[in-house]
N, C-alpha and C positions, 0 to 999 in steps of 0.2 A: 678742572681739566688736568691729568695725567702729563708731566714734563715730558716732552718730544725727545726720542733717543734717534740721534742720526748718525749712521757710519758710511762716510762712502772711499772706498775702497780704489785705487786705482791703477797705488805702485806697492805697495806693501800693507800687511794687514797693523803691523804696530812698529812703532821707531824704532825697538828694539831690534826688530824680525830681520833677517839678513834679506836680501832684494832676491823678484822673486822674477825667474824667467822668464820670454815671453811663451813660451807651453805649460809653463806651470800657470794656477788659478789661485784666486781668493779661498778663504774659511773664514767665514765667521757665526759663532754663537750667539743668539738674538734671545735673548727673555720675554714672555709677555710682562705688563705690567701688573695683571690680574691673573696669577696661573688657575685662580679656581673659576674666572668669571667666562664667558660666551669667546671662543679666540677665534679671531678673522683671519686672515693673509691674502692678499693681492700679489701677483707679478704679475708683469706686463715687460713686454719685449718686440722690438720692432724688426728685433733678424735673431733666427735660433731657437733651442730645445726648451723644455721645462718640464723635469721630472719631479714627482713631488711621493714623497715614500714614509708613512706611519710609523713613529717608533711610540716607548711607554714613555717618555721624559716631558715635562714639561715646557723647555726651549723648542728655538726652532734651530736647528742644522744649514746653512747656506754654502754651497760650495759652489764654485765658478769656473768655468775654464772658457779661454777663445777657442774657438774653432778658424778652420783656415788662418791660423796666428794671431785669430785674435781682432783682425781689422779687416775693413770692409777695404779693396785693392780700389784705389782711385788711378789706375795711370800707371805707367812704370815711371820709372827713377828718371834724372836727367842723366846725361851720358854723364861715367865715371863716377856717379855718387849710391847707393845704397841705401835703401829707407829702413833707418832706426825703431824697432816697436817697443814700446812702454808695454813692461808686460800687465799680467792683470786684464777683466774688461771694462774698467770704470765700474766697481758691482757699487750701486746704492740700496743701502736700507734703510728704513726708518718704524719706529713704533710708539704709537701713540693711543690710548685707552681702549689698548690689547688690542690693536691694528696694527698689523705688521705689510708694509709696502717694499717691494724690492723691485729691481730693475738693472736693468746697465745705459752704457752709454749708447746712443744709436746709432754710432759709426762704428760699434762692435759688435761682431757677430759669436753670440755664447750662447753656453750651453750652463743652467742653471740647476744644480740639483737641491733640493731640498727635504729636509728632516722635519717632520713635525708632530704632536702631536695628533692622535688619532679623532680627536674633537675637534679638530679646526674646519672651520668654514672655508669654503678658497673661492678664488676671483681669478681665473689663470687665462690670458690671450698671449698667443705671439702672430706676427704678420707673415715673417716670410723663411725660407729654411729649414723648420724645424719641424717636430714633433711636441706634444704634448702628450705624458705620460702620470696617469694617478694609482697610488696602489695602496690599498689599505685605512682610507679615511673612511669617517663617518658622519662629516659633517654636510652643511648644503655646499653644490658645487657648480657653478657660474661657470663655463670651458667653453673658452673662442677660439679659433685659430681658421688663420687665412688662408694658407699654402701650406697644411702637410695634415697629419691624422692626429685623432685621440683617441688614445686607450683608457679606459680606467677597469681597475680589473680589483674585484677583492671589496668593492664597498660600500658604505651601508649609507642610507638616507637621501637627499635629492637633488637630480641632476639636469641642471639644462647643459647644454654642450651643442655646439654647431660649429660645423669646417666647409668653407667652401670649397676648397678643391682639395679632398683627400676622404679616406675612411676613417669611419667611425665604432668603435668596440667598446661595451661597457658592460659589464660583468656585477649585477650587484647581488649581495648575502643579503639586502634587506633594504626597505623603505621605511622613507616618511609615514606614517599613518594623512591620510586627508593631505596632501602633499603635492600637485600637479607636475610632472616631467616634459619634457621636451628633451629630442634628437635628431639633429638634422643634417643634412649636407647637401650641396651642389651636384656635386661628381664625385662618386662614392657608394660604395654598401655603408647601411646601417645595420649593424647588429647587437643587440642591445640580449642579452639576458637575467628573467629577473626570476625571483622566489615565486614556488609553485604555488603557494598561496596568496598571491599578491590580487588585492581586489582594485581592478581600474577599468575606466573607459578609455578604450582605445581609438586614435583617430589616425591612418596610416596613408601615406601618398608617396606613389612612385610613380612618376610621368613614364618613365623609360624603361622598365624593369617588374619584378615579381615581388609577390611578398612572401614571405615562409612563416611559420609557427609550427610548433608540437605542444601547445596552448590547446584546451577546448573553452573554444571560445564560442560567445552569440555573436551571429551577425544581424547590425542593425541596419535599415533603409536611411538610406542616405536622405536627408530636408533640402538639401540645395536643388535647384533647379536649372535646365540648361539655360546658357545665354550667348545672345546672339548681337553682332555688330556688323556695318559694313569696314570695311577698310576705304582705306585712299582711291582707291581703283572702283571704288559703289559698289564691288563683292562683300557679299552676306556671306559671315561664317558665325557657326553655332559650335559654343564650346562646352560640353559637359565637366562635372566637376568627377575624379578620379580616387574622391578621397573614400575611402574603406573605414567605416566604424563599427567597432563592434567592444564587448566587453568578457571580461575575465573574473570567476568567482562571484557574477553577481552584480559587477560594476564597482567604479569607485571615483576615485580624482581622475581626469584627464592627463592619457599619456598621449605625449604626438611623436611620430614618428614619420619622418620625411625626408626624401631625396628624389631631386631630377633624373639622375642617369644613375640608379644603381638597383639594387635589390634591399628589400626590406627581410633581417629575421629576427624575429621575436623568439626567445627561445626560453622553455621553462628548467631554471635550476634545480638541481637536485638538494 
């Protein structure tokens, strides 16, 4: 097993470094340990952003800032006193056999941007505030978020992503081969665009809304059948299933695409 590199960050990036104010952010430079092997990355964040952006280097880029200062407001002051902020958000790293984990504190509210190689696999959720933004990878892509949107725009291979409450946009130059996708939200448009030659099964559900394409697609008959229950009250209700399959180029891996209250578009790249 590969020595565990940990940096966590909260008042300064190095003893050297002169101190850093509470609107200024963290930097720091992460290596993998294996720059030629498979490269991971996780963040996870419980309030705030996470932008994550392709360059040709082999480290990862980490840059931090708080938002609203940095801390989550408990209260105002007692009379006559003033509350003090450590600047920084508490940023943790850590990398172990080319896993790179980051984070902050959860009494701060930030905004995360990161640099990475164009091969990295990501793992990215935040819960509340923010956005999630991806541009330029290539690797497989894990994307949760609770309360706000994800964009991934510019990338290639495969993506699950789901936001409860907000939209969803994801732009890809290309897929996995044999690879299954998933795209989903609560409340929200899903709009996903992929390569005109992308061969998949599609499986699409919008309870509350439409779907679009400029796809020629086949539409296939839906296998589910209606079902029916009483409620509390001895009323009989019968519920059909909404979901829309059909396929592109002939078929291929299952793509799903879902949302309760928005509109679905599937849209073919150029």
């Amino acid at each position: 097993m590969k020595p565990l590199l940990v940096l966590t960050l909260a008042f300064a990036l190095l003893p050297s470094a002169p101190p850093l104010s509470a609107q200024d952010g963290d930097r720091v430079v992460v290596p993998f340990s294996n720059p030629s092997g498979a490269k991971r990355l996780q963040c996870n964040l419980v309030d705030g952003s996470i932008i994550v952006k392709a360059h040709r280097g082999n480290d990862v880029i980490v840059e931090s800032k708080g938002l609203d200062g940095g801390r989550k407001r408990r209260g105002s002051p007692p009379p006559g006193m003033r509350r003090l902020e450590p600047p920084g958000v508490g940023l943790q790293v850590d990398e172990q056999d080319n896993l790179i984990k980051i984070g902050a504190l959860p009494s701060r509210s930030a905004e995360i941007t990161i640099t990475a190689p164009a091969d990295t696999s990501l793992k990215l959720s935040t819960v509340n505030n923010g956005n999630i933004t991806v541009e330029g990878v290539t690797g497989e892509m894990d994307i949760s978020n609770l309360n706000g949107n994800i964009t991934i725009r510019d990338v290639g291979g495969a993506v699950v992503a789901h936001t409860l409450n907000g939209k969803l946009i994801a732009v890809l130059h290309s897929v996995t081969a044999g690879k299954p996708m998933s795209f989903s939200t609560l409340n929200g448009d899903v709009d996903v665009t992929l390569p005109p030659d992308v061969k998949a099964s599609l499986k699409m559900k919008s309870d509350n809304g439409d779907i679009f394409t400029d796809f020629e697609v086949t539409l296939k008959p839906s296998t589910s059948t209606p079902t029916g229950s009483r409620d509390s009250k001895g009323r009989y209700k019968l519920r059909s299933d909404r979901t829309t399959y059909a396929t592109i180029n002939g078929g291929g891996p299952d793509f799903s695409f879902t949302t309760l209250n928005g509109n679905l578009y599937i849209r073919k790249g150029k």
